[in-house]
N, C-alpha and C positions, 0 to 999 in steps of 0.2 A: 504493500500500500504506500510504504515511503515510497519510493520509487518513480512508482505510477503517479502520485500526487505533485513531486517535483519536476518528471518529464514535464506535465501538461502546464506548470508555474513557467517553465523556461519556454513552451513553446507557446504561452500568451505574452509574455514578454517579448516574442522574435517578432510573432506575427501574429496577437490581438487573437480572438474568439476565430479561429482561419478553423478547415474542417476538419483538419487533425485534432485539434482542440475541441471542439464539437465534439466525436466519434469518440473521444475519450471520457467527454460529460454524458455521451447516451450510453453508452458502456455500464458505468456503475449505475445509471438509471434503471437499466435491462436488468441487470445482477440483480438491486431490487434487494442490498442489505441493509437495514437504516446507518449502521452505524458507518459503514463504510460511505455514505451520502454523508452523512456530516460531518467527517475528516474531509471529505474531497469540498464540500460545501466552506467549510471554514478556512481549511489550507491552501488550497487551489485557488489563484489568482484569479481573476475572471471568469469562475463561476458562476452560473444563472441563478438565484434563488430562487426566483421564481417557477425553474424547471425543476428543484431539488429538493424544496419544500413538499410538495405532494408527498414524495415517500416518505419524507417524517411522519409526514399526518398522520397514511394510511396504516403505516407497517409499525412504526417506531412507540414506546411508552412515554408515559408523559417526562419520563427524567428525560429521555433522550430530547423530547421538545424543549424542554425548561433551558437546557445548555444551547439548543440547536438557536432558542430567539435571542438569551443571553451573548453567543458571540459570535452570530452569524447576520450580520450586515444586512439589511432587508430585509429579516425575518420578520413573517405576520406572525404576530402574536395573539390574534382573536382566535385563528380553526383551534390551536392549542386549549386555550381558556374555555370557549365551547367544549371541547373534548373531558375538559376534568371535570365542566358542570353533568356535563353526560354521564361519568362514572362516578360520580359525586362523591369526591377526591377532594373532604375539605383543605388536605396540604398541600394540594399541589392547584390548585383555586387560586389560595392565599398565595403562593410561591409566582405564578403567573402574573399577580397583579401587583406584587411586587418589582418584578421586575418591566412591568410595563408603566411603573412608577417612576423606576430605576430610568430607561431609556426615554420617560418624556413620554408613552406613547397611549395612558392612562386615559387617553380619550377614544381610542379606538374599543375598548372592553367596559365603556363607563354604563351602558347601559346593561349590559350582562349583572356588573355588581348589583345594582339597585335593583333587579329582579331577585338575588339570590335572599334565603332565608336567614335573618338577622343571626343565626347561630353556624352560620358555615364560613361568617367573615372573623377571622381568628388574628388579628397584628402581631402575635405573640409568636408566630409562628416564626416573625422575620424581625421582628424588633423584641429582642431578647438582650439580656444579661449573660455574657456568658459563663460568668462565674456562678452564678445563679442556675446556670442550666445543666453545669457538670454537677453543683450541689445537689440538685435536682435527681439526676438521674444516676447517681451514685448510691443515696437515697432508695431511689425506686428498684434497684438491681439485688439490695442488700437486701430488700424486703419479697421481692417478687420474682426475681431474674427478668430476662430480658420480656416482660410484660410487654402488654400495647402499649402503653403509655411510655415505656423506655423506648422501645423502636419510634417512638414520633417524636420523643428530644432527642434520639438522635440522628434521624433526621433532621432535625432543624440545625443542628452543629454541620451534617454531612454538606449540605447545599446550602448553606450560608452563604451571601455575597462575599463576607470578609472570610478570606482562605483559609487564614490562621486559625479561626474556631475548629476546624475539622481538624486537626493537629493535636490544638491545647484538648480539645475532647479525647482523643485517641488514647494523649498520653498519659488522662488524669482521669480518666471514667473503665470501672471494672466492667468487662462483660460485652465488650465493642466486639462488632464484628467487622475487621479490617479490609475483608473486598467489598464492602461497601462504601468507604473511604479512596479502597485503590481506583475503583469503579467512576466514582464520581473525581477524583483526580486526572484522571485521564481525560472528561470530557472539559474539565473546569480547563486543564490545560496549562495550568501555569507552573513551571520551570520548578519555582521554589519550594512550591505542596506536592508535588512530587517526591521531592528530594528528601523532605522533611518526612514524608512517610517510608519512602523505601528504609530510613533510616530505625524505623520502631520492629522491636521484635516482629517476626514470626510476617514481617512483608513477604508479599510476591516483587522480590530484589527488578526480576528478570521481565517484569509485569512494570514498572515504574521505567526502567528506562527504557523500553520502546515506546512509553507513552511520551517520555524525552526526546527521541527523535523523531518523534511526530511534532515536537511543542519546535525545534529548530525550523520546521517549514511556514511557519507564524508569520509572513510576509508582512502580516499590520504592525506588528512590533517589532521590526527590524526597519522598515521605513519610518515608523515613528520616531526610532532612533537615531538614524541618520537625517532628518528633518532636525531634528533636536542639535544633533552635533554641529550642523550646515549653520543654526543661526548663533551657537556658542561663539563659532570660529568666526564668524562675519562679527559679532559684539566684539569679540578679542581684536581683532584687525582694527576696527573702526580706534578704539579705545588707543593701539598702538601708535597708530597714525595723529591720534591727537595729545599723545604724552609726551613732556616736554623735560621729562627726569629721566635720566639715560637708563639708572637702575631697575626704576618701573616699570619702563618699557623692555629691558632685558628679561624679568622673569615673566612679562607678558608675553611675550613673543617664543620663553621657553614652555609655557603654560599651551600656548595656540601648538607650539610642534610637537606636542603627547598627544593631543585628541589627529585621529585616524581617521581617512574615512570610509574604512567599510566598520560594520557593524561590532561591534563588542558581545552582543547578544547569544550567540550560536559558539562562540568563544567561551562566554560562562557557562553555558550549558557542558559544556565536553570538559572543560578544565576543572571545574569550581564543584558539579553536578556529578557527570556519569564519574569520572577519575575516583572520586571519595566513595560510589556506591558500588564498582568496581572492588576497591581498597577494604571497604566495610564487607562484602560478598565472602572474598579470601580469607578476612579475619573469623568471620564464620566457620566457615569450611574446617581451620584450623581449630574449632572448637570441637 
């Protein structure tokens, strides 16, 4: 899937949505796996949402929608939000209109809410404490084991917006079950909740970082970066050009030749990331 995701990155890049690019978006369309739609949907440069979305809807569960509107660029978030009123899925309800809160988009699903029954809109599910939530569900494990009520705090840790909660829960709440953290790391996607979990006993090591070389094809955050670096180095320049202290403009000018410009991102990920989960793996093994 890496692969195939970066061929079809390099050849919208040469030559824009051309029919090579095409025959490789109706390809995974055909195939018809969700989750393989939503790596090519998210990672893949110039993908169509609008042709890619459909298999979410039809085939895919509501977590895999939740991540799919969360970081997938033109995602409608209403067939989703419908979908959970349909299964009458008060977390994943709440989780949907959160996030359509989250991107601004709270007007497309405003009239869904004001139909739903005043007991199936729950803010607690997304605006929580989370000290209060491991309290919680430490509490509830020691008295009942993993009850209904522990599996839906910890859900609420697992798909949190803020990454870090699914961590700090992992590594401070008895009775977690860890592929459901790995699961949701991998769609969440981000470099350092990966890292942060492969790190805790009894991870799938090998499960984490191919979810890492998937997060290296993140084209939005390797451009954002290099956007970032482009107007550092234009303020450092401007700044140079207008200092009139030989030494200021010395360590400015040594400050402007450290920043690069290709990406640092894909760099942390292989140095900083896989290297230590590599290194932790071994040290394993020798136990």
């Amino acid at each position: 899937m890496y692969n195939f995701i970066k061929n079809a990155t390099t050849e919208f890049e040469q030559n824009g949505r051309s029919d090579a690019f095409i025959a490789m978006e109706n390809k995974i369309i055909k195939i018809g796996k969700p989750i393989q739609v939503y790596f090519f949907a998210r990672y893949a440069k110039g993908a169509s949402v609008n042709n890619l979305q459909p298999i979410i809807e039809q085939k895919g569960d509501l977590e895999l929608g939740y991540y799919f509107c969360q970081n997938v660029k033109g995602a409608k978030i209403r067939p989703f939000a419908e979908k959970a009123i349909k299964e009458n899925s008060t977390f994943w309800i709440n989780k949907f209109i959160e996030v359509a809160k989250n991107k601004s988009k709270y007007i497309d699903i405003a009239d869904l809410v004001l139909d739903l029954p005043q007991g199936m809109l729950n803010s607690k599910i997304y605006k929580f404490d989370i000290n209060e939530i491991i309290e919680d569900a430490n509490n509830e494990y020691e008295q009942y084991g993993r009850s209904s009520d522990f599996v839906e705090l910890e859900k609420c840790a697992v798909h949190s917006l803020i990454s870090a909660h699914s961590t700090l829960f992992l590594n401070h709440v008895q009775g977690c079950k860890i592929k459901n953290f790995e699961q949701a790391a991998i769609l969440r996607g981000n470099p350092f909740n990966m890292f942060l979990i492969a790190m805790c006993d009894k991870s799938n090591v090998d499960l984490m970082i191919k979810g890492l070389e998937l997060a290296k094809l993140n084209y939005n955050e390797i451009e954002k970066e290099l956007i970032e670096k482009k107007k550092r180095k234009l303020a450092l320049k401007i700044a140079i050009e207008n200092s009139n202290d030989s030494k200021e403009r010395s360590r400015l000018i040594s400050v402007y030749n450290t920043i690069t410009d290709t990406s640092d991102y894909i760099a942390k990920i292989d140095n900083d990331y896989i290297t230590r989960i590599n290194y932790l793996l071994k040290d394993r093994y020798k136990k």
